[in-house]
N, C-alpha and C positions, 0 to 999 in steps of 0.2 A: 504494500500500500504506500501510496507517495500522496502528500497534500499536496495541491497548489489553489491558487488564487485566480477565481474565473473573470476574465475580462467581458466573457456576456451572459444571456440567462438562457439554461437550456433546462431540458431533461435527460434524467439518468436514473435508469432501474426507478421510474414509478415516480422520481422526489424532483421536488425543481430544486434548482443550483442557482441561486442568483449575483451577479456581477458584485463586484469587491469583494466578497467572501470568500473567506477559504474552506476548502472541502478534502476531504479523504477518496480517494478513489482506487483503482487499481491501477498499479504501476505501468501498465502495456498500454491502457487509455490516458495515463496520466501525459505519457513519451509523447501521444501522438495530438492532444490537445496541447500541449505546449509548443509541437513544432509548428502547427499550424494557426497560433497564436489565439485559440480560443480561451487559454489557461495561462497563468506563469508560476513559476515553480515558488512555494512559500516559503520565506523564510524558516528557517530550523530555530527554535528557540534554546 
């Protein structure tokens, strides 16, 4: 699982994901939402 921070509002598995928030997702959706700048990757605290 990798967080990042959604740059827009989608759906995922049933939940909406809304923009500025960060979310948990699965690391193989996480890769490909960040490359395709729907997501960035959040800070680790």
């Amino acid at each position: 699982m990798k967080k990042v921070k959604m740059n827009v509002q989608t759906m995922y598995h049933g939940e909406l994901l809304r923009a500025g928030k960060v979310y948990e997702v699965e690391e193989t959706t996480a890769d490909r939402w960040i490359a395709s700048k729907l997501a960035e990757k959040a800070e680790e605290k």
